[in-house]
C-alpha positions in Angstrom: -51.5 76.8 -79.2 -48.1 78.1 -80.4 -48.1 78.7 -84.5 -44.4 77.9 -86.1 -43.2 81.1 -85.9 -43.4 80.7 -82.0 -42.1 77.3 -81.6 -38.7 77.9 -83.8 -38.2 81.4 -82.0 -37.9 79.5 -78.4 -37.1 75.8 -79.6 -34.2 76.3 -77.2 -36.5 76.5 -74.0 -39.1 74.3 -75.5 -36.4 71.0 -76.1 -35.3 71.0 -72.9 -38.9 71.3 -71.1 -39.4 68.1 -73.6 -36.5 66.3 -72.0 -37.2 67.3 -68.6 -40.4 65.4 -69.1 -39.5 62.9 -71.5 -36.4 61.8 -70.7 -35.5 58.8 -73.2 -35.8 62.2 -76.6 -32.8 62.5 -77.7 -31.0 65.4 -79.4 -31.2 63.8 -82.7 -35.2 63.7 -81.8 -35.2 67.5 -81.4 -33.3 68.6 -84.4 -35.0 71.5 -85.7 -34.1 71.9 -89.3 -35.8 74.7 -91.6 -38.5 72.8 -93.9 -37.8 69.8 -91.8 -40.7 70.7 -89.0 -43.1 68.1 -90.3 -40.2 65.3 -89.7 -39.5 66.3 -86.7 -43.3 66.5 -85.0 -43.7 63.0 -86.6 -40.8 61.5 -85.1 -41.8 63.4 -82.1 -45.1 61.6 -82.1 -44.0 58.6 -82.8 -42.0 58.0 -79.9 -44.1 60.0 -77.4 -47.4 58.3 -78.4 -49.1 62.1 -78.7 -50.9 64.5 -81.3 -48.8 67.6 -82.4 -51.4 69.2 -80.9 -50.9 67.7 -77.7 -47.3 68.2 -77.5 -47.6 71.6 -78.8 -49.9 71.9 -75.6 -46.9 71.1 -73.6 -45.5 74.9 -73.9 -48.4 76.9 -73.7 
């Protein structure tokens, strides 16, 4: 599984793999904000109905 370091380092590549496959994420849903990482995955799923872990899955 990608660590944090990972993730922020391609979040580029990663968000749009995410709307590729989810298409209703929007930007605002992908904001990646320093210190803000555990927002985001909870927003994330919240509205995908997934783990972190299974998301994070996604990109490996």
């Amino acid at each position: 599984m990608a660590n944090s370091e990972e993730i922020k380092g391609n979040w580029n590549e990663m968000k749009g793999k995410l709307k590729q496959k989810y298409a209703d994420l929007t930007d605002d849903d992908l904001l990646y904000e320093d210190g803000k990482e555990d927002e985001m995955w909870g927003k994330l799923q919240q509205k995908l109905g997934k783990t972190k872990k299974e998301i994070q899955s996604l990109f490996e």
